[in-house]
N, CA, C and O atoms as a GROMACS GRO file, in nm:
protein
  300
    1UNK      N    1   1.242  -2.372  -0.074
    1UNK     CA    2   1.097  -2.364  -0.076
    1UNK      C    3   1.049  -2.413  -0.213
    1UNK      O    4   1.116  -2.404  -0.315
    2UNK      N    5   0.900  -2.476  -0.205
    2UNK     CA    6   0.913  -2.575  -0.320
    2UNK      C    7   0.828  -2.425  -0.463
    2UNK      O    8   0.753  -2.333  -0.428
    3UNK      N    9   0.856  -2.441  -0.553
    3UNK     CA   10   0.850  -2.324  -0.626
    3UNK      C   11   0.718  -2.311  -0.636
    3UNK      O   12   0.691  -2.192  -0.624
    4UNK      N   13   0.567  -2.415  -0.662
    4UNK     CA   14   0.450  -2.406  -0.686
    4UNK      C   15   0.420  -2.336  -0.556
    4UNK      O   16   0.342  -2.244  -0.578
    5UNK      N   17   0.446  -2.344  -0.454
    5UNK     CA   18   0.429  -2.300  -0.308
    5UNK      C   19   0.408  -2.115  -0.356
    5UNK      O   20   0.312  -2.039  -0.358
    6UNK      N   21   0.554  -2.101  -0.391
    6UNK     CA   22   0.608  -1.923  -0.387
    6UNK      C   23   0.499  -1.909  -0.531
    6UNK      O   24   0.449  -1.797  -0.521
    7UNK      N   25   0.469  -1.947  -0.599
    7UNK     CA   26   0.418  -1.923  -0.722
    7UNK      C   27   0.247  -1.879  -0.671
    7UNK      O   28   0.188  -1.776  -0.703
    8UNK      N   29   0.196  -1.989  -0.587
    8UNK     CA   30   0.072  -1.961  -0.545
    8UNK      C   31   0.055  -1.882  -0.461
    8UNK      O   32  -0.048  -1.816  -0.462
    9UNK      N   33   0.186  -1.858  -0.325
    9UNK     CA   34   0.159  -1.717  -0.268
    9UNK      C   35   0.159  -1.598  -0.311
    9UNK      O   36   0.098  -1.507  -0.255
   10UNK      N   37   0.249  -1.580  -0.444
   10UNK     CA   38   0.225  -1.469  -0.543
   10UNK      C   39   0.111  -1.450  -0.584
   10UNK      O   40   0.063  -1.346  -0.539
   11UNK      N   41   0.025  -1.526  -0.672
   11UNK     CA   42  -0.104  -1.453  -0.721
   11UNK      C   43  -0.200  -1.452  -0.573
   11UNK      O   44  -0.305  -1.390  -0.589
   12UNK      N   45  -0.187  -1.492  -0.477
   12UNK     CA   46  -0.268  -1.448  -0.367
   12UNK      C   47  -0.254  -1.329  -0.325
   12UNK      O   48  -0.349  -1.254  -0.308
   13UNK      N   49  -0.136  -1.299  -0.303
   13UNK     CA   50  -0.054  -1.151  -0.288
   13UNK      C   51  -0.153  -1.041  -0.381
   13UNK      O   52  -0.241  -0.962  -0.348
   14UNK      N   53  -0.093  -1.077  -0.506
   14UNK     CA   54  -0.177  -0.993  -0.610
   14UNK      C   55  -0.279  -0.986  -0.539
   14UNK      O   56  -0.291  -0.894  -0.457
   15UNK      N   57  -0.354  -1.061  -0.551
   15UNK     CA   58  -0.528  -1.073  -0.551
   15UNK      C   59  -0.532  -0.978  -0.447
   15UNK      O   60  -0.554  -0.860  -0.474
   16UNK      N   61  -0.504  -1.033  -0.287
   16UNK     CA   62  -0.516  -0.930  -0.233
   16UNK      C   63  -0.471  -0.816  -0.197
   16UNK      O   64  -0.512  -0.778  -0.087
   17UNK      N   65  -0.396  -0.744  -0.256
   17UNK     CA   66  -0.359  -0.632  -0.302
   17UNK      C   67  -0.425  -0.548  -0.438
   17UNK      O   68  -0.405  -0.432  -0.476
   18UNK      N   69  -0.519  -0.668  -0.501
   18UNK     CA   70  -0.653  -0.582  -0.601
   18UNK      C   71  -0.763  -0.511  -0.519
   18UNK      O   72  -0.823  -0.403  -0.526
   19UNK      N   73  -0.763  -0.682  -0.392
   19UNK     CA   74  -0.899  -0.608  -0.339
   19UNK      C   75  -0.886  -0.541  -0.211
   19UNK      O   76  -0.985  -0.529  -0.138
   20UNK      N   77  -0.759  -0.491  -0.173
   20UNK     CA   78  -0.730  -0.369  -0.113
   20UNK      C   79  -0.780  -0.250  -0.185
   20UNK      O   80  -0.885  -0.187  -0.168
   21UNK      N   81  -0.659  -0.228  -0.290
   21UNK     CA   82  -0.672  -0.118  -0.345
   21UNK      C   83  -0.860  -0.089  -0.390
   21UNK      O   84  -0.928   0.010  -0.359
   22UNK      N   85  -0.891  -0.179  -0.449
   22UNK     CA   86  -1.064  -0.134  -0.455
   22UNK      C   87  -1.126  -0.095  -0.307
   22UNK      O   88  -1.181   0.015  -0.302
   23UNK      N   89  -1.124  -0.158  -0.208
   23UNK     CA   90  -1.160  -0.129  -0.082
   23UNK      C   91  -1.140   0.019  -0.082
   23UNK      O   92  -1.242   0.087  -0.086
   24UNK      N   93  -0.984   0.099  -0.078
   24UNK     CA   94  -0.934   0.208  -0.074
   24UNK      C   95  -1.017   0.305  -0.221
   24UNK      O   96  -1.088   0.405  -0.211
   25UNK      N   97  -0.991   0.259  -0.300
   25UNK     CA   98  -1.084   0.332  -0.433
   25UNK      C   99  -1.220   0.374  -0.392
   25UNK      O  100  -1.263   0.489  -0.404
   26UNK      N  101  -1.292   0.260  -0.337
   26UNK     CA  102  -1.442   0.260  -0.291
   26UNK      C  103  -1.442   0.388  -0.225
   26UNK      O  104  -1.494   0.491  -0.269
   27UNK      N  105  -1.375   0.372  -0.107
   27UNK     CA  106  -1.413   0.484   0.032
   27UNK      C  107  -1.334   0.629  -0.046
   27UNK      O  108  -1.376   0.742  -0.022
   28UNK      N  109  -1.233   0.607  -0.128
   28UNK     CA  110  -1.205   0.733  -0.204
   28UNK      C  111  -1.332   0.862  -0.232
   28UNK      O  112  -1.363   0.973  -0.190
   29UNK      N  113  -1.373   0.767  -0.326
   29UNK     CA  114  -1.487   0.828  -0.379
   29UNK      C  115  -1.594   0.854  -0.310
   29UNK      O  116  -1.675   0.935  -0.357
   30UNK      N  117  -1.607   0.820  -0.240
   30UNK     CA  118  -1.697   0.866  -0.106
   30UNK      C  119  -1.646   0.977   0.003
   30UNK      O  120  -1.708   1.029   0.096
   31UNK      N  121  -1.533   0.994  -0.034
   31UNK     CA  122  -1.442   1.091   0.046
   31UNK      C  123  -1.441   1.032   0.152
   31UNK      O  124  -1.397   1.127   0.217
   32UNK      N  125  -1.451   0.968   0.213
   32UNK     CA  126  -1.390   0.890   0.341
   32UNK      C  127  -1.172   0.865   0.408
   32UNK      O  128  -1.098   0.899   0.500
   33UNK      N  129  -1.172   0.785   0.281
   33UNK     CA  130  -1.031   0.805   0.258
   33UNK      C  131  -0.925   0.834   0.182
   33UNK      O  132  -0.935   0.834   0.059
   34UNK      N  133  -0.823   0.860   0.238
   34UNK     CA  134  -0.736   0.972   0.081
   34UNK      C  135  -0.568   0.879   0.109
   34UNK      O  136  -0.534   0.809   0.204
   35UNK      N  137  -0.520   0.903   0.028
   35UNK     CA  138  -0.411   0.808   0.015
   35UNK      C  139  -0.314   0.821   0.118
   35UNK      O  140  -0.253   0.720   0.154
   36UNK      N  141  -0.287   0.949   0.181
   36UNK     CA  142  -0.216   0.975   0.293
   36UNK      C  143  -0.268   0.914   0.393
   36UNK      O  144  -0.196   0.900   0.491
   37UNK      N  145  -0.405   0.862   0.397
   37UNK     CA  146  -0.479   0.841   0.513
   37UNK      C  147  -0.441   0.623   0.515
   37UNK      O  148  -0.401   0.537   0.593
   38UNK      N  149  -0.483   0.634   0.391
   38UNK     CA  150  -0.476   0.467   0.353
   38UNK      C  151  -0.280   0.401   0.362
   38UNK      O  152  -0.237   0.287   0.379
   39UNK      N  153  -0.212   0.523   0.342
   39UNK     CA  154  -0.109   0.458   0.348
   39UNK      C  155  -0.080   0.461   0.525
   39UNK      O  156  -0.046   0.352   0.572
   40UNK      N  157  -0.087   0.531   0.582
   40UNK     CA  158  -0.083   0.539   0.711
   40UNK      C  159  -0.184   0.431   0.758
   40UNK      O  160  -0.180   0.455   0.879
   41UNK      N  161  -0.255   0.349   0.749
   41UNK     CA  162  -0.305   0.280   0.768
   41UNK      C  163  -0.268   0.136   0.746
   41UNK      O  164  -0.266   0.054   0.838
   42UNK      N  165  -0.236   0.103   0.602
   42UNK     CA  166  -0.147  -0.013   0.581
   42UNK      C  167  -0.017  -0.031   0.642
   42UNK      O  168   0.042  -0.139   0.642
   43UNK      N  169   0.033   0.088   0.703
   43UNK     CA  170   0.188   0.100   0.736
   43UNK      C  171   0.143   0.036   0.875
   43UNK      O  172   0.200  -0.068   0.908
   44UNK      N  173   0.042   0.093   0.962
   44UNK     CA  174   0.048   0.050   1.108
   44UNK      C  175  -0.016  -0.128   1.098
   44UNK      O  176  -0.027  -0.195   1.200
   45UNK      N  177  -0.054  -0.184   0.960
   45UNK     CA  178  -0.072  -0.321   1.038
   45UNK      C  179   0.071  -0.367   0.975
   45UNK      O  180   0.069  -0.489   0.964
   46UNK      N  181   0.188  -0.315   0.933
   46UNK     CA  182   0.299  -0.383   0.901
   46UNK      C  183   0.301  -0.404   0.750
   46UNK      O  184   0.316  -0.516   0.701
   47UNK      N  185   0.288  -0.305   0.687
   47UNK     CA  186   0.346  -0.313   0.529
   47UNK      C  187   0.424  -0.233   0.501
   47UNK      O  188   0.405  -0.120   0.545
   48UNK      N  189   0.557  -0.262   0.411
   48UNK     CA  190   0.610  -0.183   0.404
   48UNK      C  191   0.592  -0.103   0.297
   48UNK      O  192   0.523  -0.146   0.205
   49UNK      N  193   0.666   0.062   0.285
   49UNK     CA  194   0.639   0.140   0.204
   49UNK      C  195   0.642   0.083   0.060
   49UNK      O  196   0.571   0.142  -0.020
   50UNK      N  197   0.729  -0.044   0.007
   50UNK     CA  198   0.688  -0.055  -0.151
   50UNK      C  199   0.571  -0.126  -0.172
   50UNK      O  200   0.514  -0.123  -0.281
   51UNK      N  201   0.518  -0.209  -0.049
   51UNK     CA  202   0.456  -0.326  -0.019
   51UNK      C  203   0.283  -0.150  -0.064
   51UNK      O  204   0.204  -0.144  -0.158
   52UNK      N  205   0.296  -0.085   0.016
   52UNK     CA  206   0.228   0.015   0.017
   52UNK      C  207   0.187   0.068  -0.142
   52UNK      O  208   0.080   0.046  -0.200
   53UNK      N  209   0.311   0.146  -0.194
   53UNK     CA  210   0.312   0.188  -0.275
   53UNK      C  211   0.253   0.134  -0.418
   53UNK      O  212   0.200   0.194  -0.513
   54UNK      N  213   0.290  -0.031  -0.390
   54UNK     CA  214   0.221  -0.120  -0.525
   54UNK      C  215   0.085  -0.168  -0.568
   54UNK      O  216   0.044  -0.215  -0.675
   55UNK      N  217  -0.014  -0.123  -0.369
   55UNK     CA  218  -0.144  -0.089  -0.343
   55UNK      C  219  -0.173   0.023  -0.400
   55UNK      O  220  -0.260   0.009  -0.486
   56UNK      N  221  -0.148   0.090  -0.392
   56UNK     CA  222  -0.172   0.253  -0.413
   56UNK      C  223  -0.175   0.305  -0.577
   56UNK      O  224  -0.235   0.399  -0.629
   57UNK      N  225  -0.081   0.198  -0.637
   57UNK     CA  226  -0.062   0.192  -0.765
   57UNK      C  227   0.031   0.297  -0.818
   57UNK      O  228   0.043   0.356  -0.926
   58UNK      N  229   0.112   0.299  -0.666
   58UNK     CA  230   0.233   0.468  -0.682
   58UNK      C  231   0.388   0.374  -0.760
   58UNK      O  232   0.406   0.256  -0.734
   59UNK      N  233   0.464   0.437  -0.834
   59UNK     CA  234   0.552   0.389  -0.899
   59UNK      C  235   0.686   0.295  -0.750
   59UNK      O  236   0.728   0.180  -0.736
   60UNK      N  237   0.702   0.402  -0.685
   60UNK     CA  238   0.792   0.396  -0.587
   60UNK      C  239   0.749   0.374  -0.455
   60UNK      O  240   0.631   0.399  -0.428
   61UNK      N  241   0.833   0.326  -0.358
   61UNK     CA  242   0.835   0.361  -0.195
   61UNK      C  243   0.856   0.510  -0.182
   61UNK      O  244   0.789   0.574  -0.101
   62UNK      N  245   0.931   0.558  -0.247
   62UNK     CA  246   0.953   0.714  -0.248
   62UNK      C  247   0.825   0.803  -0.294
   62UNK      O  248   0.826   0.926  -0.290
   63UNK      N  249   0.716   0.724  -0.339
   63UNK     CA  250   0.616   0.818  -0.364
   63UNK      C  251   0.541   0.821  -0.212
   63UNK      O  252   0.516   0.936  -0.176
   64UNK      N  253   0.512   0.744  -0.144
   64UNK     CA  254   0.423   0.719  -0.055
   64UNK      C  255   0.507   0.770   0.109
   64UNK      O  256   0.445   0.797   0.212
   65UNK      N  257   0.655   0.772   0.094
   65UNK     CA  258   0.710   0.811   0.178
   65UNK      C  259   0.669   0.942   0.237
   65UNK      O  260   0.706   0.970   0.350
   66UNK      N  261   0.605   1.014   0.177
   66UNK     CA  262   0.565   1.190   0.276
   66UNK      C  263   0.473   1.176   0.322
   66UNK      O  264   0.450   1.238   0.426
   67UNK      N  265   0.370   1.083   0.266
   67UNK     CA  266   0.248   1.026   0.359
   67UNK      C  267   0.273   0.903   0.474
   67UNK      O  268   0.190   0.849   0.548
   68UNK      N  269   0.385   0.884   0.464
   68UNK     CA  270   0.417   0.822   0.625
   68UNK      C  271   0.520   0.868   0.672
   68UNK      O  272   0.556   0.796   0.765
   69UNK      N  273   0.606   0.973   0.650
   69UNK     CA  274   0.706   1.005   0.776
   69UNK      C  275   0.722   1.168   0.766
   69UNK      O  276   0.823   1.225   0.805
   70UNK      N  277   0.605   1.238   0.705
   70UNK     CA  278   0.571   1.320   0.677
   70UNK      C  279   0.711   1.417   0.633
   70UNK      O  280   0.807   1.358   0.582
   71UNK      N  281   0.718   1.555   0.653
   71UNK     CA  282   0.828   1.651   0.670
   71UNK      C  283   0.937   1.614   0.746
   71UNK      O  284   0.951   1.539   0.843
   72UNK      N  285   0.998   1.670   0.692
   72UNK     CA  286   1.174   1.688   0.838
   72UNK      C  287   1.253   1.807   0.795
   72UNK      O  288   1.310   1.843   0.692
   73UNK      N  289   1.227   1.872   0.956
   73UNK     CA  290   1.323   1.959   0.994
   73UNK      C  291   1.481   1.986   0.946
   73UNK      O  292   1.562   1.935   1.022
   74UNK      N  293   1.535   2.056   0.835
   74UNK     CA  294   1.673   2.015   0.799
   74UNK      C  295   1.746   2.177   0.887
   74UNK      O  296   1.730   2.272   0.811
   75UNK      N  297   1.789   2.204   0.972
   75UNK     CA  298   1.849   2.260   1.030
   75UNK      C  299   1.982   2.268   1.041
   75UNK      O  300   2.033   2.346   1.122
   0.00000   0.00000   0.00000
């Protein structure tokens, strides 16, 4: 793949993953939506949990993981 290609889908990426996270900030503060709610939301159109997590501005996939596969039963 030619490298200016991967270079320009990167800062698009970024970008829109700024104006996610503001989208999500916006309705925050309005109490509309809460991060458990927004990650469950990005997860069902197909992002994955780090893809999630780097929206969210959470360090890890492991942060955002209890807001999408919630608890488990250890029996």
């Amino acid at each position: 793949m030619n490298k200016k290609v991967t270079k320009d889908d990167s800062s698009i990426a970024r970008r829109l993953d700024a104006i996610i996270r503001l989208l999500i900030e916006t309705n925050k503060d309005e109490n509309v939506l809460s991060d458990a709610t927004a990650a469950r939301l990005l997860k069902s159109v197909g992002l994955t949990p780090t893809e999630i997590a780097r929206i969210l501005g959470k360090k890890s996939a492991t942060s955002v993981a209890p807001y999408l596969y919630g608890k488990r039963n250890n029996k």
